[in-house]
Structure formats: structure tokens, C-alpha cells
C-alpha positions in Angstrom: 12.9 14.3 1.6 16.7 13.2 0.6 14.9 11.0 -1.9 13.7 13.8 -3.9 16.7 15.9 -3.1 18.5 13.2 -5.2 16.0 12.5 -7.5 15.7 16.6 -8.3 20.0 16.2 -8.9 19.7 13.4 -11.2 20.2 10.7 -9.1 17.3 8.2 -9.8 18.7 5.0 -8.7 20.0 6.5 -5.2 17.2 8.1 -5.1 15.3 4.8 -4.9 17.6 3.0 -3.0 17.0 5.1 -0.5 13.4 4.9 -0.5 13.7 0.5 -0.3 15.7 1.3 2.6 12.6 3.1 4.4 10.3 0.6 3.7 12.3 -1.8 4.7 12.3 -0.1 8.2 8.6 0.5 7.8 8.2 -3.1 7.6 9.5 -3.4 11.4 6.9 -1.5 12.8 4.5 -3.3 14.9 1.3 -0.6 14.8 -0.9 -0.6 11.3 -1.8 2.7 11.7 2.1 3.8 11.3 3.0 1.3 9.1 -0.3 2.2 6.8 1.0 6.3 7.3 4.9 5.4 6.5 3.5 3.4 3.7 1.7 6.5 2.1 4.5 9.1 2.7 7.2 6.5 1.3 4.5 5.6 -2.5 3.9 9.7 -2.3 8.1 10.0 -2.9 7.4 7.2 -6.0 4.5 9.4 -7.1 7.2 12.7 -7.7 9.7 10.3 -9.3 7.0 9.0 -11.7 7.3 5.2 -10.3 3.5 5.4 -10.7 3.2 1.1 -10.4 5.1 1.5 -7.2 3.0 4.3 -5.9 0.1 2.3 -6.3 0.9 -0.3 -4.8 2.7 1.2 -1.8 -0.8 3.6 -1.7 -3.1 0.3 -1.8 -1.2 -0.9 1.0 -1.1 1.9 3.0 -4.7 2.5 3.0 -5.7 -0.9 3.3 -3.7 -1.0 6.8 -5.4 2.4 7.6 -9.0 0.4 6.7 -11.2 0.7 10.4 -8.7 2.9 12.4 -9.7 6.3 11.6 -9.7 5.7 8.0 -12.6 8.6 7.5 -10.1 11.4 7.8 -8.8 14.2 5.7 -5.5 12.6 5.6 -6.8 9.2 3.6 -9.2 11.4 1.6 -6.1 12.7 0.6 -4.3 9.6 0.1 -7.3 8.7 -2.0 -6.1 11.9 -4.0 -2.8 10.5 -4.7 -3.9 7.6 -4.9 -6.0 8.7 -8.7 -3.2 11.0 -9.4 -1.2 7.2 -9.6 -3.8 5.8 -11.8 -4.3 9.0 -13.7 -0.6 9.4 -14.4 -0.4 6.1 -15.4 -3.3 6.0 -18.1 -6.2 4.1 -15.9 -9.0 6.8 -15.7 -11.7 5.1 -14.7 -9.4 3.8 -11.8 -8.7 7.3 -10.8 -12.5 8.2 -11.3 -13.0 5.6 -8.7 -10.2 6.9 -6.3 -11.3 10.2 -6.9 -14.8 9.5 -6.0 -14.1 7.8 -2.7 -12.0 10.8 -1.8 -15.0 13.0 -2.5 -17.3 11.0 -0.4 -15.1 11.2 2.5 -14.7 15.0 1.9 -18.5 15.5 1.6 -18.8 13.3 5.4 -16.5 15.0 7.2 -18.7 18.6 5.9 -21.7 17.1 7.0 -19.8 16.2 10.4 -18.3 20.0 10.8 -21.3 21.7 9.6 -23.5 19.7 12.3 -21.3 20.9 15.1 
């Protein structure tokens, strides 16, 4: 994304300027689902520029938006993921052993549901 292209040339502060600017548009959107997905692209950009506070927050949001449409999918198992990176990375390991753990869980349900096909 342009953020990380100017966060990888130095440019933090652009960088996240640019990133306040898409949430700000995010905020516009009238469908949960795409606001909950914009939510968790936009706090995976502050995860690779180690805003890990702002991840989680952006990630808590994103998923709680997400909550009841579809949220049982690879995509917020993976979100999960991220989501105990951000608490890993920022020194709360038993927050990211529960992140993790509700990742696994909707790994191991979608298996069953594939395997029972």
C-alpha cells in the first residue's frame, strides 16, 4: 500500500497521515461488513509500522462490525491472527493466547465443515 511504501522510505508521519485519511473515508461507508473489512486492512498497515495500540483497536473494531455477518470465515480467523500478533508485539500474551485461540477454533470449524462435504 502507499502507506508502507512511505513508511519502508522513512516517512513515518506521512505514512500515517495517509492511513487517517482512509479511515476517515471508511467511516462514510454505510455497510458493516465493508466498514468492519476496510477497518482490518487499514489496523493490518499499523501492525507493519509497529502502531501496535492502533492496530488493536482498529482490529477490535473491525471484527466487532464483522460479529454475525459471516464472521466464521478464514478471513476473520485471520484477523484473529493479527489481531494476537498486536497483543503479542506489544507485550500482552495472555491477550494473544486468547486471540490466538479463537482463531484456532474457527480454523478447526471450518475443517469440520470441509471435511463433512
Amino acid at each position: 500500500s502507499e502507506s508502507q511504501a512511505l513508511y519502508t522510505a522513512g516517512k513515518l508521519s506521512d505514512a500515517e497521515e495517509n492511513l487517517d485519511a482512509a479511515l476517515s473515508a471508511t467511516d462514510k461507508m454505510k455497510a458493516d461488513s465493508s466498514r468492519g473489512d476496510a477497518y482490518l486492512k487499514i489496523a493490518e498497515s499499523y501492525l507493519h509500522l509497529q502502531k501496535f495500540e492502533r492496530a488493536k483497536a482498529l482490529m477490535e473494531e473491525g471484527l466487532k462490525l464483522k460479529k454475525g455477518i459471516g464472521f466464521k470465515s478464514v478471513a476473520s480467523a485471520n484477523a484473529l491472527d493479527n489481531l494476537a500478533q498486536a497483543y503479542a508485539r506489544s507485550g500482552d500474551l495472555t491477550g494473544a493466547s486468547q486471540k490466538e485461540e479463537e482463531a484456532l477454533k474457527i480454523y478447526e470449524s471450518l475443517h469440520k465443515t470441509d471435511t463433512q462435504d
